[in-house]
ZAMARGU-4260 file (C-alpha; in steps of 0.2 Angstrom, whole numbers, plus 5000, padded with zeros to 4 digits):
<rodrens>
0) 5042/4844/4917 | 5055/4857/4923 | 5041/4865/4934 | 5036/4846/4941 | 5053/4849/4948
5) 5052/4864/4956 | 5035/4861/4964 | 5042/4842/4969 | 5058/4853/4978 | 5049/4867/4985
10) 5037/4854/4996 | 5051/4843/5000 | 5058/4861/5010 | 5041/4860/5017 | 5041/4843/5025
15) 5056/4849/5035 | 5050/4865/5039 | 5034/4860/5047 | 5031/4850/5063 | 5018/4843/5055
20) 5008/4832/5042 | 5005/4842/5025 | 4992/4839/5015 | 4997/4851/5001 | 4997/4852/4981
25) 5009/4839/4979 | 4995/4826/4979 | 4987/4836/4963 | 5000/4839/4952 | 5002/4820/4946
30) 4983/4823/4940 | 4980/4841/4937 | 4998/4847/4929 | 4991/4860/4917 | 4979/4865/4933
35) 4996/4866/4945 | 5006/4875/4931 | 4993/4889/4929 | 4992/4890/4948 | 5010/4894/4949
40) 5007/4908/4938 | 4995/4917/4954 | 4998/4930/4965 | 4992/4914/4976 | 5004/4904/4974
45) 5016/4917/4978 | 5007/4921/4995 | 5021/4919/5008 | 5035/4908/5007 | 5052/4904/5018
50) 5064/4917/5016 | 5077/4911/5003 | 5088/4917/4989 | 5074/4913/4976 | 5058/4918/4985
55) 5065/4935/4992 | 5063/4950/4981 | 5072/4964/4990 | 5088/4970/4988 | 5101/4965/5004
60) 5114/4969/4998 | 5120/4981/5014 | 5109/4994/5007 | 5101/5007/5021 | 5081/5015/5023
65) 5077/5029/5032 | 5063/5034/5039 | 5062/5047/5052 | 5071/5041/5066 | 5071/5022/5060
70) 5085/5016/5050 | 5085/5000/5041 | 5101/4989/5035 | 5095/4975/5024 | 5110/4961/5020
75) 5112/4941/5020 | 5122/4932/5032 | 5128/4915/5022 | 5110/4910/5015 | 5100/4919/5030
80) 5093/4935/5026 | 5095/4950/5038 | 5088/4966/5046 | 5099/4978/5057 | 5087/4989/5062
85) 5088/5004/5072 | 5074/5014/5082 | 5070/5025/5097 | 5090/5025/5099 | 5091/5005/5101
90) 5098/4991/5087 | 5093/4974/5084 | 5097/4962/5073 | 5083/4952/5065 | 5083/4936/5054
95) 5069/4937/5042 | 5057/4921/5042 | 5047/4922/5026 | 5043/4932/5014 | 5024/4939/5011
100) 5017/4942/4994 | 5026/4949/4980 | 5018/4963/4969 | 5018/4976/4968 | 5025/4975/4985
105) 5035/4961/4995 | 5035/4962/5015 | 5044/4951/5027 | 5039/4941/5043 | 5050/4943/5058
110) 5048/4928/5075 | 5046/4938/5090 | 5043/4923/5101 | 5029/4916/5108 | 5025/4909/5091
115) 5022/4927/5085 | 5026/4932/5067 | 5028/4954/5064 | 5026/4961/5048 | 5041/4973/5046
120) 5037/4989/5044 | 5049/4992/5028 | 5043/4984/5014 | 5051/4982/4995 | 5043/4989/4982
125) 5042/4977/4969 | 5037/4985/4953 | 5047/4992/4938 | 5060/5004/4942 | 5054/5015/4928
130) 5036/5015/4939 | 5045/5021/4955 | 5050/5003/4962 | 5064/4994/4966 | 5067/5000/4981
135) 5064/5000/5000 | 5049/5011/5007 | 5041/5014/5026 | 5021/5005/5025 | 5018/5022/5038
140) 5027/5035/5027 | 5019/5050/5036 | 5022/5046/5053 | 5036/5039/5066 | 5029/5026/5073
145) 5037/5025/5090 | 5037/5009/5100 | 5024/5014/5114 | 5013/5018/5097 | 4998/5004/5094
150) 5003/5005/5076 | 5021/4999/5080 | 5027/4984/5070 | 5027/4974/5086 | 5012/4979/5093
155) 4994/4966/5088 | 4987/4977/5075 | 5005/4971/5063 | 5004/4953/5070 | 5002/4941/5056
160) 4996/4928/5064 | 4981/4937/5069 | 4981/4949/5054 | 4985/4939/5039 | 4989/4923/5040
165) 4973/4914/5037 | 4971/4921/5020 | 4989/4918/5015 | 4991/4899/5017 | 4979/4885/5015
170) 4972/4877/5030 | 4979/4888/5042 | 4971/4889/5061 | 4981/4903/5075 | 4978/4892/5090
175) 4978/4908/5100 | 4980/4902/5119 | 4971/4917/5131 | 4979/4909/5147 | 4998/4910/5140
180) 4995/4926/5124 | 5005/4913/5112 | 5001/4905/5095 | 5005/4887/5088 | 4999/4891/5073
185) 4999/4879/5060 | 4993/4877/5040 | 4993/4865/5029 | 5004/4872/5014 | 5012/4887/5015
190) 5004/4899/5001 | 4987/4899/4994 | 4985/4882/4985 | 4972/4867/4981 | 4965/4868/4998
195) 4959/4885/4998 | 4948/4884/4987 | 4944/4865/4985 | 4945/4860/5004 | 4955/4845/5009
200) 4947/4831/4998 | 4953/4819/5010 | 4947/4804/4998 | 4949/4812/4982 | 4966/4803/4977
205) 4956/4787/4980 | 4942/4790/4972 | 4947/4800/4957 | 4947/4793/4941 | 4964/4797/4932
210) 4963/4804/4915 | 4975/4788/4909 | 4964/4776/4917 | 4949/4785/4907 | 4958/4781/4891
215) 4961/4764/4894 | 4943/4759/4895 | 4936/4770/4883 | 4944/4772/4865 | 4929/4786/4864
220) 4937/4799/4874 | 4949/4809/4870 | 4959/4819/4884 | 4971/4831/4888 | 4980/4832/4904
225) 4969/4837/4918 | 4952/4837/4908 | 4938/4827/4909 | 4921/4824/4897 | 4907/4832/4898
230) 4891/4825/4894 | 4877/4833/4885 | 4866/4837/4900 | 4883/4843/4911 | 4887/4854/4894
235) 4869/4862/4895 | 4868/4862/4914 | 4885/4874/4913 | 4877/4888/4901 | 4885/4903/4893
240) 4883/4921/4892 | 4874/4925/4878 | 4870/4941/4866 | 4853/4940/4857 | 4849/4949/4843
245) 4848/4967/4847 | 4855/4966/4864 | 4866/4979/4873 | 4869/4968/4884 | 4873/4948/4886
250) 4862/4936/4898 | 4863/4921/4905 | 4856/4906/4895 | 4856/4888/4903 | 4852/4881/4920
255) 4850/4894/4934 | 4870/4900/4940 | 4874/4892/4959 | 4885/4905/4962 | 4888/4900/4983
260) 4907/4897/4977 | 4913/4915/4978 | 4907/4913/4996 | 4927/4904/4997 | 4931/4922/4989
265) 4925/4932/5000 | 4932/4921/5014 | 4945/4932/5010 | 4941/4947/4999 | 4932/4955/5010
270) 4933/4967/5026 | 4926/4956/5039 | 4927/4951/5056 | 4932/4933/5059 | 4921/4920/5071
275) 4931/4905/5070 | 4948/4900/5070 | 4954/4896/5052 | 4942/4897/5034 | 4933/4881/5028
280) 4932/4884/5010 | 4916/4870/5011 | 4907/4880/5026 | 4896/4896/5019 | 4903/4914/5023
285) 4891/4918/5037 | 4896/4903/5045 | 4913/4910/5049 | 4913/4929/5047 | 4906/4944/5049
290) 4906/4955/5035 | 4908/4975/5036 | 4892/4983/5026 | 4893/4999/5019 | 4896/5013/5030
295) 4903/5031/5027 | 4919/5027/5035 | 4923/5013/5024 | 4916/5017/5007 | 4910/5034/5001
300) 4892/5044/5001 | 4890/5034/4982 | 4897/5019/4989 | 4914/5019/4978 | 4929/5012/4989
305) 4936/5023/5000 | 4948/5013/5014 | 4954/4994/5013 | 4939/4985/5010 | 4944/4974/4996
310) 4931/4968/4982 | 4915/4960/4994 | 4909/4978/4999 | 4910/4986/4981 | 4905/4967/4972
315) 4890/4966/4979 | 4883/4982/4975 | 4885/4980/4955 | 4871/4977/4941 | 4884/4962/4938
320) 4884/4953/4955 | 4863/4955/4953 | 4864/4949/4936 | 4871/4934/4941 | 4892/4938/4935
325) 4903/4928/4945 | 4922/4928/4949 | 4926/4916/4936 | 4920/4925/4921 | 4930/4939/4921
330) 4948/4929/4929 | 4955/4914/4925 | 4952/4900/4940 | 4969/4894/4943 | 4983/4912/4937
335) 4966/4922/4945 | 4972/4936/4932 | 4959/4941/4918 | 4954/4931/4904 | 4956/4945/4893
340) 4968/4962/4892 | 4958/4976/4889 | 4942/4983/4883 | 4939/4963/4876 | 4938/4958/4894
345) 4921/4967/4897 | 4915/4962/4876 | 4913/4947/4880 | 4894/4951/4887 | 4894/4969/4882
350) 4889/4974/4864 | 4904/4979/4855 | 4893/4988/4842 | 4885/4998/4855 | 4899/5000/4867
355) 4917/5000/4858 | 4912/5014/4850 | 4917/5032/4848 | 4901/5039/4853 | 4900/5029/4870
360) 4919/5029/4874 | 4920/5048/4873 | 4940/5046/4873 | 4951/5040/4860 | 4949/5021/4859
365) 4967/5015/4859 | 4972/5027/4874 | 4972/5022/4892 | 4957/5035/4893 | 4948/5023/4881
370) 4948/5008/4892 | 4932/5003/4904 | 4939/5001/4917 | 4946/5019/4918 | 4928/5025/4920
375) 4918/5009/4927 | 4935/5003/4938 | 4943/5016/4945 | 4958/5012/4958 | 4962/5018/4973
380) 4981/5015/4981 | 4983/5005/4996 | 4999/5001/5007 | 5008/5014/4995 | 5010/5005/4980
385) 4995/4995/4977 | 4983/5001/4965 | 4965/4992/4966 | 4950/4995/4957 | 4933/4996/4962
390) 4920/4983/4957 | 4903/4990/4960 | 4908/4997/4941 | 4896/5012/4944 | 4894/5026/4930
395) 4902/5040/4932 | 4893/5053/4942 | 4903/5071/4944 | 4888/5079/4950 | 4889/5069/4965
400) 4905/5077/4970 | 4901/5094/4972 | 4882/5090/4984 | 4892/5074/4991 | 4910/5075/4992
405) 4912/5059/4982 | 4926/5057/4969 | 4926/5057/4951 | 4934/5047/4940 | 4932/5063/4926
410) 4941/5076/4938 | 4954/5062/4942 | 4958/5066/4922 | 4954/5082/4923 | 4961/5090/4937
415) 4961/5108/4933 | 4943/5107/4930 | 4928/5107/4938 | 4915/5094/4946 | 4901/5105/4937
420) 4912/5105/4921 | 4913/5089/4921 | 4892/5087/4924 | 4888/5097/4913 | 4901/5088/4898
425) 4891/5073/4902 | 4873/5079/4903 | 4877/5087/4884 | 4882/5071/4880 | 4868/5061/4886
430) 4856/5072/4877 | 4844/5075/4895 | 4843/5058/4897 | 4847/5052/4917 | 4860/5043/4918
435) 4858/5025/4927 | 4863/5023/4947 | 4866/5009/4954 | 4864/5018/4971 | 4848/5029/4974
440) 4850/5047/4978 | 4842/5044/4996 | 4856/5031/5002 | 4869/5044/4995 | 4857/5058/5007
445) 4860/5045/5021 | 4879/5039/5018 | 4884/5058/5018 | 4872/5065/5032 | 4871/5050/5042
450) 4853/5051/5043 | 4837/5050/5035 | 4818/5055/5040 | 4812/5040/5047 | 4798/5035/5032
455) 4813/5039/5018 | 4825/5027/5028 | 4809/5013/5029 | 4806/5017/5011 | 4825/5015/5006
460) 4827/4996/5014 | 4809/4990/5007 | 4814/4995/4989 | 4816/4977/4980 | 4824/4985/4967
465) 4840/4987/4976 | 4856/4976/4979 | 4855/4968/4994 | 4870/4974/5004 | 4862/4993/5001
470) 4847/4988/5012 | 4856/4979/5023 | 4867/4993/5026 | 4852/5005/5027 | 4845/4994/5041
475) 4863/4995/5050 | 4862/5014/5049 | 4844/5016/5058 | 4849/5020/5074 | 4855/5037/5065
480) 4839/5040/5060 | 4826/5034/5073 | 4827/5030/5093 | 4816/5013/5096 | 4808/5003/5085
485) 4794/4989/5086 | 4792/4971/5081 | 4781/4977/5068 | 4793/4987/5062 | 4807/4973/5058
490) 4797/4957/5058 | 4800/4957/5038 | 4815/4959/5040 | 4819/4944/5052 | 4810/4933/5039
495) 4818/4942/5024 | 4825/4927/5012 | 4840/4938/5011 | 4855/4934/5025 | 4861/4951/5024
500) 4846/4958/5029 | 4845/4944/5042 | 4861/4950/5048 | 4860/4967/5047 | 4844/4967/5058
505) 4853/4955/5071 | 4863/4970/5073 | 4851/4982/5078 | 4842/4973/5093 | 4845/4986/5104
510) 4834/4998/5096 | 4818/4988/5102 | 4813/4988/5119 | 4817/4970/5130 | 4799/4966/5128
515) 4798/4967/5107 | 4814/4958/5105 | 4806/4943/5114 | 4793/4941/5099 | 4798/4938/5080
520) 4818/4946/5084 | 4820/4932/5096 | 4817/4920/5082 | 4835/4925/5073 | 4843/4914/5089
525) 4839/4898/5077 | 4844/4907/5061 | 4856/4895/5048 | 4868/4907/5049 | 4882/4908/5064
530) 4884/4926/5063 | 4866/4930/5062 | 4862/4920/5079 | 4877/4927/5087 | 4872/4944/5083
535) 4854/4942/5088 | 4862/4933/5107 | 4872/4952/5108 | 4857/4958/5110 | 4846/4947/5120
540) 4858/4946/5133 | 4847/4957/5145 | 4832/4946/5141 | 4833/4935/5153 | 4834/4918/5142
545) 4847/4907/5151 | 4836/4895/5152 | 4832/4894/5133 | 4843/4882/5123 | 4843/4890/5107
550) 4848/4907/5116 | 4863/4896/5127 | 4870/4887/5111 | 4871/4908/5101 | 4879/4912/5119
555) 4893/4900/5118 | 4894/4906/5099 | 4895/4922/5105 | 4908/4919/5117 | 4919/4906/5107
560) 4921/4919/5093 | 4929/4935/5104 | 4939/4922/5113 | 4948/4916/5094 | 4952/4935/5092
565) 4958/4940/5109 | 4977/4943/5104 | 4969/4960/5101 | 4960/4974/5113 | 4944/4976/5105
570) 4940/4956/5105 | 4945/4957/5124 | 4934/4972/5127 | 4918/4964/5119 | 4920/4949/5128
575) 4920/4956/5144 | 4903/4967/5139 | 4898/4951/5137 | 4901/4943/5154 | 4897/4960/5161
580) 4879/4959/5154 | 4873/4939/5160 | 4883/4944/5178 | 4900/4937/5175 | 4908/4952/5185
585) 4925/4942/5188 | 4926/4935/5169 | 4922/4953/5163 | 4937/4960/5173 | 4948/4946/5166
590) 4946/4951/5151 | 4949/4969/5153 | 4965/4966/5160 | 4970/4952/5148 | 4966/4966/5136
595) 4978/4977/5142 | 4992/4966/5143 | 4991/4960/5124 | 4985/4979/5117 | 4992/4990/5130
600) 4991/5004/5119 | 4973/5000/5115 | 4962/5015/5128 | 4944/5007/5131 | 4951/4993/5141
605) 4959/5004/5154 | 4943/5014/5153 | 4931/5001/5155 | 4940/4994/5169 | 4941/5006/5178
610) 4923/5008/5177 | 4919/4989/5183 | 4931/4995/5199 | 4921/5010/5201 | 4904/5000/5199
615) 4913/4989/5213 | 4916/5004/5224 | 4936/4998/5223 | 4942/5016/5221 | 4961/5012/5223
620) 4961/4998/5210 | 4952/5013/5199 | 4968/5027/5201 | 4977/5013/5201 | 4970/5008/5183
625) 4968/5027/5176 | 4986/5030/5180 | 4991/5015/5171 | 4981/5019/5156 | 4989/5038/5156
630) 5007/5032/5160 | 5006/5020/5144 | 4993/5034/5133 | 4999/5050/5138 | 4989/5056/5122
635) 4972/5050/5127 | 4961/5063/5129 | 4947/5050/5137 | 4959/5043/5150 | 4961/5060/5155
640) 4943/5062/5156 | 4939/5046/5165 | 4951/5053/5181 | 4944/5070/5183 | 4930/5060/5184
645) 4935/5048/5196 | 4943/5067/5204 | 4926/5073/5207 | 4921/5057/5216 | 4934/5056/5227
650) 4932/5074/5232 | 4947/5080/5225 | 4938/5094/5214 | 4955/5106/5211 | 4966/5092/5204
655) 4952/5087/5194 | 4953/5102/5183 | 4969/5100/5177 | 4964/5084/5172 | 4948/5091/5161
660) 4960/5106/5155 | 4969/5092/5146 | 4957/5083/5138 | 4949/5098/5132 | 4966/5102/5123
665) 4968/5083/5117 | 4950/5083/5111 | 4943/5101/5107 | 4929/5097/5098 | 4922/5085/5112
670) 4906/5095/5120 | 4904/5085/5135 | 4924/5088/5140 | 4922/5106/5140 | 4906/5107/5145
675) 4911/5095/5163 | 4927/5105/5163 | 4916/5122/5169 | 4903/5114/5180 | 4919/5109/5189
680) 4924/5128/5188 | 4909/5131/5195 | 4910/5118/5208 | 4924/5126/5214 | 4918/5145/5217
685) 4926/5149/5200 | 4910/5152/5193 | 4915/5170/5183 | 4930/5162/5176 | 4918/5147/5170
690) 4906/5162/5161 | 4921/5173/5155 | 4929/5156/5145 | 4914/5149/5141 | 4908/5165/5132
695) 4925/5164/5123 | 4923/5145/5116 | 4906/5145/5111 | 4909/5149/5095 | 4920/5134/5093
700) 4910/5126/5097 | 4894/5131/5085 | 4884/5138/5099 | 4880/5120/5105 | 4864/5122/5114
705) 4870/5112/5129 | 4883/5125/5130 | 4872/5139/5129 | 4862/5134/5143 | 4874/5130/5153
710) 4883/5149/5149 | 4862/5156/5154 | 4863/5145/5171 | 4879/5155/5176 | 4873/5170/5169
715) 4860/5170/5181 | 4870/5164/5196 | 4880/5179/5194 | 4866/5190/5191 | 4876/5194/5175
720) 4862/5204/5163 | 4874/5208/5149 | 4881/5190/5147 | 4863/5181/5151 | 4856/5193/5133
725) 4873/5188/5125 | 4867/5169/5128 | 4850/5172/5124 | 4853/5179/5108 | 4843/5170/5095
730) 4854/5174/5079 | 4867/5163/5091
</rodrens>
C-alpha cells in the first residue's frame, strides 16, 4: 500500500495547486491499483510535475553551466528551486515552476507572466554518469542564442503552453486569448494519466462494477485486483497472434483488430498541427490535428526518420502497421515500456527457427550487433541526449545511400567502410535475391529529386499495394511534378475510402482551376473529417461559396483553428491570408500585426504587411513597416528585398541598391535577388557595371538561364559583341 500513499499525497499537492476542480487518477486507484502501480512505472506519469525536492532531478547545489555567453547558476532557496542566469550582459533570477520529463533528460518551466510557462534553455541530463549524464547541458549547444533571436527561450517557439503542454498533462486546454496574448491555461491532472487515454468517464465510478462487489454475488469468479472475467465469446472476439505450421511470420487469428485506439497515440506521437484547443482521447485524430506526411525535409529519400517527427510518420509506413500490429503488442499499456527485452520482443510473431538464427542475423547473437532492432530500428538522437528508434522497421538498404544520400544502418557499424561495401556484403549474402522494400524505388526518385514525370507520379499514388501515408504523401508532392490538374484527375481520390488520401488531396486544391474545384473537390467540404473540410475550405476560398452552408460551417472551421494557435507567427500569418482571400482587408491586417507583436522575430509578417499597405497604396505605413521588420531582423535577407522594392516604387532608385546589395549577400543563392539587383543597375545608367558583375557571378550561379538572358539583354544594349558570344555560349 505504500505507493497508495504516495499517489494519495501527490493529488492532495494538486488540490492546492490548482484553481480548479481535478478530475485526476485518484478516482481509479481504489479500483485499478495494479493498473495505477504499473502506470507510476511510465515515462507518463513522470510527464511534468511541481518543482520539489522529490520531482527535480538536477543538481542545485550552486553548481554553474556555461554556454557561450550564457551562464547558469542552479541552487535552492529553502524548498524553492532557483536559476541565476546570466545573458547578453544582464542577470535575473528565476524560480523554477515544474519540472518536465525526466529521461534521459529533465527540463524546467519558468512563469514569465501573462500566464506563460518558458522551457529553460539548460536542461539536466539525466542518464548514467558512465553514459555521459549527470550533468547540465545547452538544448542549442551550437549556437548563442541571443534574446532578439526567435529561438530564444522566451521567444513563442519555447513556450510550453503552446508547445508542449497539451501532451504532457491530461485534459489540458491553453485558452489562448488573441485580444490580451495571455493564457489561463488549465488541465485536469498534472502528468499524463487515466484521462489521456481513457477520457473523463464522468459516470464511470457509478456505474462500474467493483471487483469486491463481483465476488459477493458470484462464488464462480475468481479475481484479482483490477481484473475482470472474460467470457467465451469476449475471449475469442480478442484473438491472438498466431504462428501456423511453417510460417515465417505470425498472423492475426480471431475477430478483425479495431485498431482506432492508437488514433489517442498519435494525438501525441506524431508531428502535427493542431485545430482545436486541447486532445479528446474519445474524438478521431483527423478531428483535432493535422498530421505532417512524408516529405524530404522531415524524413529521408527512403523514408527513415530524419528530424523530430516521433513514431506516426515512420509507424505508418511499416508492413506491421498494414498487417494490422498495434501499439499494445509490442508495450505494455500502463509502464508503456516493452513487454519483452530483447530480440524475444519481436519472437513473439517472428519465427525464431527462421530468424534467431545465425544465418539471418549475420552478427553474433548475444552482441548488441545481434539484436533487431539494430538493423530494423535504428535511432536517431534528439534534443542532445535522446536516442529514438525508427518504426517503419525497414530492411536495411546501403545501396540506397550512395544514389540517395539516405543512411545506413551497416555503415553506422562500419564506418571506415563503404556504402557499396556494404551492398555488395548483403547481395552475397542474399544469394541475388532482391531484398524486400517497403518503399518503391520511384517514391525514393521523388523524395530525393523532388519530382516525378507526371504518369510515374499518377502511377505511384494508384499502386494499392502501398502504405497509405506513401500515397498520400505522393499526392501532397504533385505540385513538384505537374502545374494544373483536372477533376478527372483526383475525383478517385476525393472518394478514396482512405482519410489520408482525402487529406492529402484537400491539400492540393490550388492546382485545379476555380471552375474544377466546384465539381467532385467541392464535395470534401462535407468530409467526416475536420481537417479534411478545412483543408478543402483553404482552397475554395476564391470560389465564390459564401452563400453555401457546408462551405461557411469549413470557413468557421478554418478560421477557429488559426485563431487557437495564434501565440505564434505562422498561425497569425495564415489567418490573415484568409481574411485577405473572402475581402476582410481590416481583419487580414489585424492579424499581421497581432503576429508581430507575439513573434516579432518571425519575417513574413512584416513582409506581408507591408504588402497589404502597399496594395492599399499607404506607402508611409509600408517604410514605416520594412523599417521595423529590419530594425528587429537585421539578418533578413527578404526584408531587405522587400524595401528596395518598395525603393523602386517610391522613386528612390540609388538607395534602393544598397538595399538589394544586401540581400544578395544575405541570400546568395537567391536568383531573383541578384537578378532585380542589376536591372536596378541598369535603371540607373549603370548598365556596364550590371554586365561586367553579372559575367562575374554567373557561374555561381549555374548559368541560370534567366540570368543569362538577362547578361544577352545588356550585351546588346551596349553593343558589347565579345560579352553577347560569351553569353551565348552553348557549353555555358
Amino acid at each position: 500500500m505504500k505507493y497508495l500513499t504516495f499517489t494519495s499525497l501527490l493529488m492532495a499537492s494538486l488540490f492546492l495547486i490548482l484553481p480548479f476542480k481535478v478530475m485526476g487518477n485518484t478516482n481509479c486507484v481504489s479500483c485499478h491499483q495494479k493498473a495505477v502501480s504499473n502506470w507510476q512505472e511510465s515515462d507518463h506519469a513522470k510527464a511534468m510535475d511541481v518543482a520539489v525536492s522529490k520531482t527535480v532531478l538536477g543538481d542545485f547545489s550552486g553548481v554553474e553551466a556555461e554556454h557561450y555567453t550564457q551562464v547558469a547558476r542552479f541552487c535552492q532557496k529553502g524548498e524553492e528551486f532557483w536559476i541565476n542566469f546570466t545573458e547578453a550582459e544582464n542577470t535575473t533570477d528565476y524560480p523554477v515552476k515544474y519540472t518536465f520529463g525526466h529521461y534521459p533528460l529533465q527540463q524546467y518551466l519558468i512563469e514569465v507572466g501573462d500566464g506563460k510557462l518558458q522551457v529553460f534553455p539548460f536542461a539536466w541530463d539525466s542518464r548514467p554518469e558512465s553514459e555521459g549524464g549527470q550533468q547540465w547541458y545547452p538544448l542549442n549547444s551550437q549556437e548563442d542564442i541571443q534574446p532578439a533571436d526567435r529561438l530564444h527561450w522566451r521567444q513563442p517557439l519555447q513556450n510550453w503552453n503552446g508547445m508542449c503542454a497539451d501532451c504532457h498533462s491530461d485534459g489540458l486546454t491553453r485558452n489562448y486569448s488573441v485580444e490580451t496574448n495571455q493564457f489561463d491555461t488549465r488541465w485536469h491532472n498534472i502528468n499524463v494519466g487515466c484521462q489521456s487515454c481513457h477520457g473523463k468517464m464522468n459516470n464511470h465510478t457509478e456505474t462500474a462494477v467493483s471487483p469486491s462487489s463481483l465476488s459477493k454475488n458470484s462464488s464462480s469468479h475468481k479475481l484479482s485486483t483490477g481484473q475482470f472475467p472474460l467470457s467465451s465469446d469476449d475471449q475469442k472476439a480478442l484473438g491472438e497472434w498466431l504462428l501456423d505450421d511453417g510460417d515465417k511470420i505470425a498472423s492475426w487469428h480471431g475477430e478483425p483488430r479495431d485498431n482506432r485506439f492508437m488514433e489517442t497515440c498519435f494525438a501525441c506521437h506524431s508531428l502535427r498541427t493542431p485545430i482545436t484547443d486541447g486532445i479528446d482521447p474519445n474524438a478521431a485524430f483527423l478531428d483535432q490535428f493535422v498530421p505532417s506526411l512524408l516529405t524530404p525535409t522531415m524524413y529521408h529519400a527512403d523514408g527513415q526518420v530524419k528530424e523530430e517527427v516521433y513514431v506516426y510518420g515512420s509507424f505508418l509506413q511499416s508492413k506491421m502497421y498494414t498487417a494490422g500490429v498495434n501499439c499494445l503488442d509490442c508495450h505494455d499499456k500502463h509502464t508503456m515500456k516493452i513487454k519483452v527485452q530483447g530480440n524475444g520482443l519481436c519472437l513473439q510473431c517472428h519465427n525464431s527457427e527462421v530468424y534467431q538464427k545465425q544465418s539471418h542475423i549475420r552478427h553474433d547473437l548475444n552482441s548488441s550487433a545481434g539484436q533487431c532492432v539494430s538493423c530494423h530500428m535504428p535511432q536517431t538522437t534528439f534534443m542532445g541526449v535522446d536516442a529514438r528508434r525508427d518504426h517503419s522497421f525497414k530492411v536495411p538498404q546501403p545501396e540506397l545511400s550512395t544514389k540517395f544520400e539516405t543512411p545506413n544502418v551497416c555503415n553506422s557499424c562500419h564506418t571506415s567502410q563503404s556504402s557499396s561495401w556494404s551492398a555488395d556484403i548483403i547481395n552475397k549474402r542474399r544469394e541475388g535475391i532482391a531484398p524486400p522494400k517497403s518503399i518503391p524505388d520511384d517514391f525514393v526518385a521523388l523524395m530525393h529529386n523532388g519530382t516525378l514525370p507526371i504518369a510515374q507520379h499518377f502511377a505511384l499514388i494508384d499502386n494499392n499495394k502501398l502504405s497509405i501515408i506513401v500515397r498520400a504523401s505522393a499526392i501532397a508532392m504533385l505540385p513538384y511534378s505537374v502545374e494544373q490538374l483536372s477533376d478527372d484527375d483526383i475525383k478517385g481520390w476525393v472518394h478514396s475510402e482512405h482519410e489520408l488520401i482525402r487529406l492529402a488531396v484537400a491539400g492540393i486544391g490550388n492546382l485545379l482551376p476555380i471552375p474544377e474545384r466546384l465539381k467532385s473537390y467541392q464535395t470534401l467540404l462535407d468530409d467526416r473529417f475536420k481537417a479534411v473540410r478545412l483543408g478543402a475550405a483553404n482552397h475554395l476560398l476564391d470560389a465564390r461559396l459564401n452563400y453555401q452552408a457546408s462551405f461557411k460551417k469549413a470557413l468557421a472551421l478554418l478560421l477557429m483553428s488559426n485563431e487557437v494557435s495564434m501565440w505564434r507567427g505562422e498561425s497569425a500569418l495564415n489567418q490573415s491570408m484568409v481574411y485577405l482571400r473572402i475581402g476582410r482587408i481590416q481583419e487580414a491586417l489585424n492579424s499581421l500585426q497581432h503576429g508581430i507583436e507575439v513573434d516579432p522575430y518571425y519575417v513574413p509578417n512584416y513582409v506581408n504587411l507591408a504588402d497589404v499597405y502597399r496594395q492599399a497604396a499607404l506607402a508611409k505605413d509600408e517604410e514605416l513597416t520594412l523599417n521595423a521588420g529590419l530594425k528587429a531582423n537585421p539578418s533578413s535577407a527578404v526584408l531587405y528585398y522587400a524595401r528596395g522594392m518598395y525603393l523602386i516604387r517610391s522613386q528612390r532608385k540609388l538607395d534602393s541598391i544598397e538595399a538589394f546589395r544586401k540581400a544578395v549577400k544575405l541570400a546568395p543563392d537567391n536568383v531573383q535577388y541578384i537578378y532585380v539587383y542589376f536591372l536596378a543597375l541598369d535603371s540607373l545608367g549603370q548598365t556596364d557595371k550590371a554586365l561586367r558583375q553579372l559575367k562575374e557571378a554567373l557561374s555561381r550561379y549555374r548559368y541560370d538561364p534567366q540570368l543569362r538572358q538577362l547578361g544577352i539583354n545588356f550585351a546588346q544594349k551596349m553593343d558589347d559583341a565579345k560579352a553577347l558570344d560569351y553569353f551565348n555560349k552553348p557549353t555555358l
